[in-house]
C-alpha positions as MATLAB code, in Angstrom:
seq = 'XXXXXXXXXXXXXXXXXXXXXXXXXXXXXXXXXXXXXXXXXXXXXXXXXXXXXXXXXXXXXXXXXXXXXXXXXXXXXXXXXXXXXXXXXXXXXXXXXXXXXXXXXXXXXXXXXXXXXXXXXXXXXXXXXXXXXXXXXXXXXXXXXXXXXXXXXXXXXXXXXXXXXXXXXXXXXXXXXXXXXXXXXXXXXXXXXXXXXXXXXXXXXXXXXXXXXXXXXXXXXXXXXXXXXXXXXXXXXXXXXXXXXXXXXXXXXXXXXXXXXXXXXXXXXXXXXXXXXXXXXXXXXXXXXXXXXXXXXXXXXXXXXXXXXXXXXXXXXXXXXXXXXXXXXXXXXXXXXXXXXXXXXXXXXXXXXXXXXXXXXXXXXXXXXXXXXXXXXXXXXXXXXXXXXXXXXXXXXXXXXXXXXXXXXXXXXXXXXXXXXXXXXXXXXXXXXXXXXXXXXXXXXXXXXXXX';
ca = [
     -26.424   -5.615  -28.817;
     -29.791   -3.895  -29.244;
     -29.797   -0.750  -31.270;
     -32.351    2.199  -31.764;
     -31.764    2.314  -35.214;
     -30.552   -0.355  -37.756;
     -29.682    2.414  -40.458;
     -28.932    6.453  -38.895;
     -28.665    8.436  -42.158;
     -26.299   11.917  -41.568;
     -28.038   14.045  -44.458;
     -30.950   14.113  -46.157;
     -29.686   14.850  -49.514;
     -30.743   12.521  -52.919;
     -28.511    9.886  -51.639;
     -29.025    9.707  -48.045;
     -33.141   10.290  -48.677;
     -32.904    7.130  -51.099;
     -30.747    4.942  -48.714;
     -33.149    6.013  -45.891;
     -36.531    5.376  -48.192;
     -35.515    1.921  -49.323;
     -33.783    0.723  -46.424;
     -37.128    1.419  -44.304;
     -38.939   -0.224  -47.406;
     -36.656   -3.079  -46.659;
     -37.940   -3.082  -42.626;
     -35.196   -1.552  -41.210;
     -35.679    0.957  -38.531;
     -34.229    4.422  -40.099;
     -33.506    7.281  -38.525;
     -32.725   10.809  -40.582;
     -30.760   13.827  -39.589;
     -30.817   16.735  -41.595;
     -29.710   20.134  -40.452;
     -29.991   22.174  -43.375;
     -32.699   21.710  -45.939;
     -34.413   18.475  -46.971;
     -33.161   17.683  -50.774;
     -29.931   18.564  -50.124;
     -27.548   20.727  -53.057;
     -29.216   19.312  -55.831;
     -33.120   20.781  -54.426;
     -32.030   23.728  -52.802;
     -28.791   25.602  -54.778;
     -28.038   23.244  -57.554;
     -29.498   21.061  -60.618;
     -33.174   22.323  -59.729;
     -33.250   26.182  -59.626;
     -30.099   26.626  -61.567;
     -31.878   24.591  -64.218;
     -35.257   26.870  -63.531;
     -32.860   30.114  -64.098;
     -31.202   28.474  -67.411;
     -34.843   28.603  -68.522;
     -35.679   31.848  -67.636;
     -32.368   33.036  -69.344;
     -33.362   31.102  -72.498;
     -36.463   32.818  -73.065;
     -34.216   36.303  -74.083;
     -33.585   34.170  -76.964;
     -37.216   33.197  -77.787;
     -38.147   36.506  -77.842;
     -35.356   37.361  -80.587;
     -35.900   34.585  -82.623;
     -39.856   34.740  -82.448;
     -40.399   37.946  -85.262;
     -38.987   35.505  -88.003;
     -41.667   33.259  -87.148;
     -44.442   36.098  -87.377;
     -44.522   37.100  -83.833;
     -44.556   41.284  -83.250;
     -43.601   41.423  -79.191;
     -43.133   44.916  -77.318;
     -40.181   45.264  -75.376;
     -39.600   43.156  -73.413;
     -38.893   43.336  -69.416;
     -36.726   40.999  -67.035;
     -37.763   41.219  -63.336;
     -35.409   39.230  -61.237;
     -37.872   39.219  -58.016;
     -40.590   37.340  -59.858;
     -38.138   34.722  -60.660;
     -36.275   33.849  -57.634;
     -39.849   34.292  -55.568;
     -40.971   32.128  -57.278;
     -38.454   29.498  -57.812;
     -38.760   29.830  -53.742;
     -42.023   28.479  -53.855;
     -41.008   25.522  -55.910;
     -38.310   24.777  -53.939;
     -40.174   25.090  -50.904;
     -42.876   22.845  -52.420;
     -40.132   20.289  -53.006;
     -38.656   20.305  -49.238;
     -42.187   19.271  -48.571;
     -42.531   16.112  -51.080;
     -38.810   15.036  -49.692;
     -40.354   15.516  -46.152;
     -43.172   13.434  -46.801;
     -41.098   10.597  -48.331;
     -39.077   10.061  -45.459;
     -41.648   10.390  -43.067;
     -44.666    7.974  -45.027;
     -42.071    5.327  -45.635;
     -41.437    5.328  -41.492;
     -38.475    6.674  -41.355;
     -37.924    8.965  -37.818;
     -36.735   12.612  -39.565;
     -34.572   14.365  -37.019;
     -34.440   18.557  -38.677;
     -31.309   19.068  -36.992;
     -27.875   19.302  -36.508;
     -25.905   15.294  -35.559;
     -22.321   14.549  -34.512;
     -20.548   10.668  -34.380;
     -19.883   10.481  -30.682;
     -18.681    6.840  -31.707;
     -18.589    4.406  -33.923;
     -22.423    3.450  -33.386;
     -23.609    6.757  -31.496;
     -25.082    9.996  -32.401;
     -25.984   13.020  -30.452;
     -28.944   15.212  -31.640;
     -29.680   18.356  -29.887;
     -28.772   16.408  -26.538;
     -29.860   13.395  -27.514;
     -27.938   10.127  -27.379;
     -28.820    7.713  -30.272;
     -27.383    3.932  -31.491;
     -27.536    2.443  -34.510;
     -26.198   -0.699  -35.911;
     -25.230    0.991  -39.131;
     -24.421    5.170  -39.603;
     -24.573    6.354  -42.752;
     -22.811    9.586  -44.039;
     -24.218   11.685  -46.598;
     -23.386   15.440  -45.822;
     -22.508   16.409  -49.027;
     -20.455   19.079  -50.491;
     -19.869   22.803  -49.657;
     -18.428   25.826  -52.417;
     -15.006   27.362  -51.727;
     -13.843   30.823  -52.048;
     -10.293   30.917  -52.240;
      -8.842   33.239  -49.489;
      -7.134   35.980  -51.359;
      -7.688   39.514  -50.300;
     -11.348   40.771  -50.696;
     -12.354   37.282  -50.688;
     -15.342   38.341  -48.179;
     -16.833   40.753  -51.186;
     -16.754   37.118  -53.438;
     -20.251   35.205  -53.205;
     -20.758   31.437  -54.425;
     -22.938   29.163  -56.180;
     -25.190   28.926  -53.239;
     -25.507   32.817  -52.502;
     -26.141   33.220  -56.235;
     -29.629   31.937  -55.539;
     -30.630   34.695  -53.548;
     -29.200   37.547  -54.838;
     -31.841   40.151  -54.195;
     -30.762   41.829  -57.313;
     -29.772   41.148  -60.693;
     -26.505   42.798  -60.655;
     -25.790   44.650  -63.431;
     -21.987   43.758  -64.073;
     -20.831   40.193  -63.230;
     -17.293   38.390  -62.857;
     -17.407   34.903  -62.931;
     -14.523   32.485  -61.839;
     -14.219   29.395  -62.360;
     -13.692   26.915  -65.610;
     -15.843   23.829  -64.663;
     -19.635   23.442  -65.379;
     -21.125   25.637  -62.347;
     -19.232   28.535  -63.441;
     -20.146   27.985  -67.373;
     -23.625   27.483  -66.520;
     -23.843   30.751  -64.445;
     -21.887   32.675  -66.838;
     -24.555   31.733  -69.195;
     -27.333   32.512  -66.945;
     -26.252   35.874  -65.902;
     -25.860   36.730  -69.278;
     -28.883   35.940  -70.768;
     -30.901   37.985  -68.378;
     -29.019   40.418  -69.080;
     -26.147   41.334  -66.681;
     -23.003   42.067  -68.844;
     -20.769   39.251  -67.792;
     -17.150   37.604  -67.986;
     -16.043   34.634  -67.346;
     -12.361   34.427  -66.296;
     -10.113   31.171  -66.018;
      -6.929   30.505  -65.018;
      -6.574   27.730  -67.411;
      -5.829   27.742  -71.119;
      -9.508   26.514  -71.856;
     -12.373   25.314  -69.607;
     -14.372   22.156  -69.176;
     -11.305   20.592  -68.861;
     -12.203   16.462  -69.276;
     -14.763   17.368  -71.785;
     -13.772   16.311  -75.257;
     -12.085   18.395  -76.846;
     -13.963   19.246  -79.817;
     -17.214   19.649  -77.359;
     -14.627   22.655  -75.368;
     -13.834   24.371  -78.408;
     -17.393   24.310  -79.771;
     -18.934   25.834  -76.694;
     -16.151   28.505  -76.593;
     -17.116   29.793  -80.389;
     -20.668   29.851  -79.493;
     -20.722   31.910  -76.021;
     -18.367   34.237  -77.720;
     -20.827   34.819  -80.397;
     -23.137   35.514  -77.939;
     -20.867   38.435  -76.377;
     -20.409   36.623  -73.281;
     -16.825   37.740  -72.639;
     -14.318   34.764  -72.577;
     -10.753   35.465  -70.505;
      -8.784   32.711  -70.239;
      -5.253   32.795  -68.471;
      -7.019   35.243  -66.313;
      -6.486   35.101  -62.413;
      -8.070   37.365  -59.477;
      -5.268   37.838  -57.184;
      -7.442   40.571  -54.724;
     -10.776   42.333  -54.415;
     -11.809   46.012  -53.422;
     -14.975   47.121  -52.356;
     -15.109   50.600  -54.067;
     -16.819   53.688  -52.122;
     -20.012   53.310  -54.579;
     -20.154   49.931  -53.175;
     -19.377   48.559  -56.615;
     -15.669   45.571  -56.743;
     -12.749   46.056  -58.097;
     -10.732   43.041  -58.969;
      -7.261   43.075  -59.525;
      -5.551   40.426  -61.840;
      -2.210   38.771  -61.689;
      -1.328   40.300  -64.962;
      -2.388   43.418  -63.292;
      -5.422   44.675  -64.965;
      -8.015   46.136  -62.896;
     -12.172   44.998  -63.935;
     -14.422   46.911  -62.194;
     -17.784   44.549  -61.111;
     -20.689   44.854  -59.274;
     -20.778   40.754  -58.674;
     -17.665   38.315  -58.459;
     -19.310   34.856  -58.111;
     -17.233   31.738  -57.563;
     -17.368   28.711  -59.071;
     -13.864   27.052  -58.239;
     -14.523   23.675  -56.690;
     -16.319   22.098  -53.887;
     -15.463   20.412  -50.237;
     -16.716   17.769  -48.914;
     -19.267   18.999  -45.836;
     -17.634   17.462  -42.366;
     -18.042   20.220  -39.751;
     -18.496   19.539  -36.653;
     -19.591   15.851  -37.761;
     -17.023   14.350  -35.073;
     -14.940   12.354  -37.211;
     -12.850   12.340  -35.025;
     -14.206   10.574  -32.238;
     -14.151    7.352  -35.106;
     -11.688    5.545  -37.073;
     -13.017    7.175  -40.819;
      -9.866    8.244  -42.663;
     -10.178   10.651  -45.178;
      -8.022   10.664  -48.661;
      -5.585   12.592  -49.720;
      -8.088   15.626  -50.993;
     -10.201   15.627  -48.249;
     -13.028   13.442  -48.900;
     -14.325   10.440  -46.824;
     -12.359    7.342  -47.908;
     -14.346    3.892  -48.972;
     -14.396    1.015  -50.326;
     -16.408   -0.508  -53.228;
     -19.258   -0.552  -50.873;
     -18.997    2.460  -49.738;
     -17.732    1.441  -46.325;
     -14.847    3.608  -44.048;
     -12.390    2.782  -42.737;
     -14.945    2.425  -39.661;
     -16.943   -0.756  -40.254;
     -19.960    0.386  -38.829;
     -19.728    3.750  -40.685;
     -20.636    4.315  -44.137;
     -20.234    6.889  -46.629;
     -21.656    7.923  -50.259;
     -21.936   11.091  -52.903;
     -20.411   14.288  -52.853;
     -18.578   13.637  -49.411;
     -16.617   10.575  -50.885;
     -15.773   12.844  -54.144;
     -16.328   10.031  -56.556;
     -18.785   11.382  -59.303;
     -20.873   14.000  -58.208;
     -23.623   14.172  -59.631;
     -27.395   13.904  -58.105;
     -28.379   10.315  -59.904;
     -24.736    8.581  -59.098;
     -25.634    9.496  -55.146;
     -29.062    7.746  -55.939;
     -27.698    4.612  -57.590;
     -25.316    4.709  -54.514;
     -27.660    5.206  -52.041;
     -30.190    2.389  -54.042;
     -26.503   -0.017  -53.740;
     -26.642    0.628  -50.030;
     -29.369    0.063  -48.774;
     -29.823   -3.397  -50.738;
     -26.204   -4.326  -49.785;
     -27.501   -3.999  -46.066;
     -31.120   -5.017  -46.159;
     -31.724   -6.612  -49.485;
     -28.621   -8.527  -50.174;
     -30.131  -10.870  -52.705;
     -31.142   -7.604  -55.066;
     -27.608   -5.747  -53.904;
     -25.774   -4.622  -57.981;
     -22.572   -2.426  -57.494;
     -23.001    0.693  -58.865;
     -21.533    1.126  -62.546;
     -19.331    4.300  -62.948;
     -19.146    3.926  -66.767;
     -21.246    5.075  -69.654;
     -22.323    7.701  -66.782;
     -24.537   10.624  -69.236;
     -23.890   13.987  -68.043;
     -25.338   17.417  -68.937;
     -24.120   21.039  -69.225;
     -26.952   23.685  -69.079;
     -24.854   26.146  -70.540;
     -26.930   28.204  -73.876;
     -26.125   26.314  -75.698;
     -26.686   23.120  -73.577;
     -24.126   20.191  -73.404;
     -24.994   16.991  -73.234;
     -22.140   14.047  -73.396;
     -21.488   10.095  -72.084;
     -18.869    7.598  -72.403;
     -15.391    8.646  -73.781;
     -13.928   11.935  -75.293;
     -11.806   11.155  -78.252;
      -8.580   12.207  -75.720;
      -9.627    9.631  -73.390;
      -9.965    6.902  -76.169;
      -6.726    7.720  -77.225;
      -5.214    7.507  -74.194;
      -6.893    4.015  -73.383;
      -4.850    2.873  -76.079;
      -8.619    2.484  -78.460;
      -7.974    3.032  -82.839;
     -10.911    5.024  -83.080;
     -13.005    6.429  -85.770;
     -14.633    9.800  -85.402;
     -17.707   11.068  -86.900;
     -18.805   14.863  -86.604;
     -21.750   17.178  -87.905;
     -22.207   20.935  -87.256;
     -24.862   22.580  -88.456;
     -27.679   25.142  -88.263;
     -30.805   23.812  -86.873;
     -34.031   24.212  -88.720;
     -35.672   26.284  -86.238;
     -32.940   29.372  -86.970;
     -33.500   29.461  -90.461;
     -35.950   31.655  -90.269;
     -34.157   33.685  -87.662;
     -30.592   35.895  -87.633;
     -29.521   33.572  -85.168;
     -26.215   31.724  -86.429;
     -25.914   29.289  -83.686;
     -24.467   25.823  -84.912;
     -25.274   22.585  -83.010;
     -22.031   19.887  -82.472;
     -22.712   16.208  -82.465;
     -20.014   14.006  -82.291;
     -19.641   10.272  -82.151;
     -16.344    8.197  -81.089;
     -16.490    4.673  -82.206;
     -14.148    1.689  -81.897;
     -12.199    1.075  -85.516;
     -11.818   -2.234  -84.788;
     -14.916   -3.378  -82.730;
     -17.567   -1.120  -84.146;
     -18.422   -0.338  -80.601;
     -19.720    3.496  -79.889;
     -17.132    4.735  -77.075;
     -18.653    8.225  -76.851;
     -21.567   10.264  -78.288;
     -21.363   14.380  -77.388;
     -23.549   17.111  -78.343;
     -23.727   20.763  -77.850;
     -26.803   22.439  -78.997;
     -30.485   23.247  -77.692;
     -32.017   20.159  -75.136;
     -28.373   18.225  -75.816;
     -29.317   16.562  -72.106;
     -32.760   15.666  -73.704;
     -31.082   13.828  -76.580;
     -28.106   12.108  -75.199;
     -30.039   10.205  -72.108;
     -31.775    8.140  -75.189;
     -28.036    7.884  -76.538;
     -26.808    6.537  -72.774;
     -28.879    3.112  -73.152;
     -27.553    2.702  -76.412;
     -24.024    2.910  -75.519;
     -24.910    1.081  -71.796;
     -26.432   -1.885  -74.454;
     -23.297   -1.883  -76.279;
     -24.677   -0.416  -79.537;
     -22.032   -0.558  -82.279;
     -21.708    2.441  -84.893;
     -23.780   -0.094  -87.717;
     -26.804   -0.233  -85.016;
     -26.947    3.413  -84.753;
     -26.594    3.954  -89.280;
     -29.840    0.983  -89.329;
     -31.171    3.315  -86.808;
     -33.971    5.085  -88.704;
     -34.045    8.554  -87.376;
     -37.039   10.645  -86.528;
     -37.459   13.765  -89.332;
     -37.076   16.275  -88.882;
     -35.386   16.783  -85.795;
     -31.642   17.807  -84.419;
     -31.458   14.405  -82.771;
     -31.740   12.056  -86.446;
     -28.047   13.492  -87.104;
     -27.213   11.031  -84.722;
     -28.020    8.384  -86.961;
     -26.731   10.050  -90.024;
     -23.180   10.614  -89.628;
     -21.763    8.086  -92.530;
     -18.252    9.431  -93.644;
     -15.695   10.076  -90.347;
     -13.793   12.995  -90.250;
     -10.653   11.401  -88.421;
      -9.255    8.309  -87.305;
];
């Protein structure tokens, strides 16, 4: 059968862009349909301007810290507009590089809306298209959770165009989105909480890297409540919230943002005119190659809920597109020794194993630990300590995990991923000579471990 398309990408987020790039580098004949923005999440309301607001809510900081360096500064002013206009224009400047990748490499950009009328057919504004091969790569969507008042609630994505600063902020949630915009909001200068309905949150970060990061944001005066629930919300007549508790405390707000977990995006795809199954929480189910449970149909990143994260839907995307074009370069994608980063203030940067998780994989481990001041506060008040923590094999030597909280901790610990991808025992990393002086040499200094 003849097909219009070898390769019809749903979504042109970082893993559907790369799958459509490479596959038409390949010679397929690609066709992409994007509905939304170009870039997807991690372009539009994720990694990029969250990471541009992290710095603008870092520089509150620099300005504290710079008189015991020498610096006299006037007061200083925050104006919210200036930022998100012009993280607008970067974003907007970005839609337009994504744009022109798809389109140089010859792949046929559709900016709007498609649904699976079958296993090999899609429909675009009236249109009727085959392809040999459909990939899905809609990505994932922020939930509210539907308690009373939930309407008054925005999320992660609304956050980004706030056309205020809000001067009062409740933040929910106790994975990295909401720790990262707890910390944001803060440091421009909202006076913000962060409630959880756990005992502690980051839960699956190791342990010491939780506890850490909770000292630190409390000495901040970020305001920590954990075992803390919203059960309803109240628009007040001054238009300011009111959020009830399920202990029964009242906080009074002028923000409640969300950060309580993400679905995968399959609205009005027409699933159901296929055989794709999803799992049990939602997502697309696939196989080790990414394939449903329809042959023809494909699936990858946040809408198969493996690991999201922006370069795992790349390396998946990469894995596809070779698989299907490119066999003799095809590599499965690698889930371990995946490096992940935290822009909280302070920053968290971590890969391969907690101590729990070594545990629990049965591993005797040894574990090393530093805290400590970094140079450039000691001429400063500022009494913020940096973690670093390494978990290493007793018996093979092997480094299991390295973890870090403390300024550029993502900087440092992609160096730290090769290492531990290259199988670097703890005796490579003590011959390591480190670079002086610098927060990143402790890494290479820890001698004496502090448990085992």
């Amino acid at each position: 059968m003849t097909y219009d398309f070898d390769l019809f990408v749903i979504g042109a987020g970082s893993g559907g862009v790369r799958a459509a790039r490479f596959a038409a580098g390949f010679g397929a004949r690609v066709a992409v349909a994007e509905s939304r923005y170009l870039g997807g999440t991690c372009v539009n309301v994720g990694c990029v301007p969250k990471k541009l607001l992290v710095y603008g809510a870092h520089f509150a900081e620099d300005f504290e810290q710079a008189t015991g360096f020498g610096w006299s500064l006037g007061a200083a002013g925050f104006d919210w507009a200036t930022l998100i206009g012009n993280k607008d224009r970067e974003i907007q400047r970005l839609n337009g590089i994504y744009r022109n990748l798809l389109v140089n490499s010859g792949v046929t950009l559709l900016e709007s809306h498609a649904r699976l009328l079958d296993a090999h057919h899609v429909e675009v504004d009236g249109q009727r298209f085959s392809a040999k091969h459909i990939l899905i790569a809609t990505g994932g969507w922020p939930q509210i959770p539907k308690i009373p008042g939930h309407e008054h609630a925005i999320n992660s994505n609304q956050a980004f165009f706030l056309k205020a600063l809000p001067k009062r902020v409740l933040v929910v949630g106790g994975g990295y989105i909401a720790v990262e915009f707890a910390s944001i909001f803060h440091g421009l200068g909202a006076k913000t909480a962060l409630l959880y309905r756990g005992e502690l949150f980051l839960r699956g970060f190791d342990g010491a890297v939780r506890n850490h990061l909770k000292e630190e944001l409390s000495k901040r005066g970020l305001d920590l409540q954990f075992n803390a629930e919203i059960v309803r919300i109240d628009k007040q007549a001054d238009g300011s919230l009111q959020a009830t508790l399920k202990d029964g405390r009242a906080l009074h707000t002028d923000c409640v943002f969300y950060a309580t977990g993400r679905r995968p995006m399959l609205d009005n795809l027409g699933l159901e005119n296929t055989g794709v199954e999803l799992d049990k929480r939602g997502f697309i189910h696939v196989d080790e190659q990414f394939q449903t449970t329809e042959p023809s149909i494909l699936a990858l990143g946040d809408v198969i809920g493996r690991v999201q994260l922006t370069p795992v839907a790349l390396a998946e995307g990469m894995a596809v597109a070779r698989r299907l074009f490119k066999p003799e370069e095809y590599r499965p994608v690698d889930y371990t020794h995946i490096p992940t980063a935290v822009f909280s203030l302070p920053n968290i940067g971590t890969v391969g194993l907690s101590e729990e998780q070594a545990r629990e994989a049965g591993h005797e481990i040894k574990v090393f630990e530093s805290r400590f001041r970094a140079l450039k506060l000691t001429l400063t008040e500022c009494q913020e300590r940096t973690l670093m923590k390494l978990v290493v094999d007793a018996k093979t030597d092997r480094v299991l995990g390295c973890h870090m909280v403390g300024p550029e901790a993502g900087e440092i610990v992609q160096g730290l991923a090769v290492a531990l991808k290259a199988g670097a025992t703890k005796q490579v990393f003590d011959e390591t000579i480190g670079v002086h002086p610098t927060a990143a040499e402790e890494f290479v200094t820890m001698r004496s471990p502090v448990a085992s």
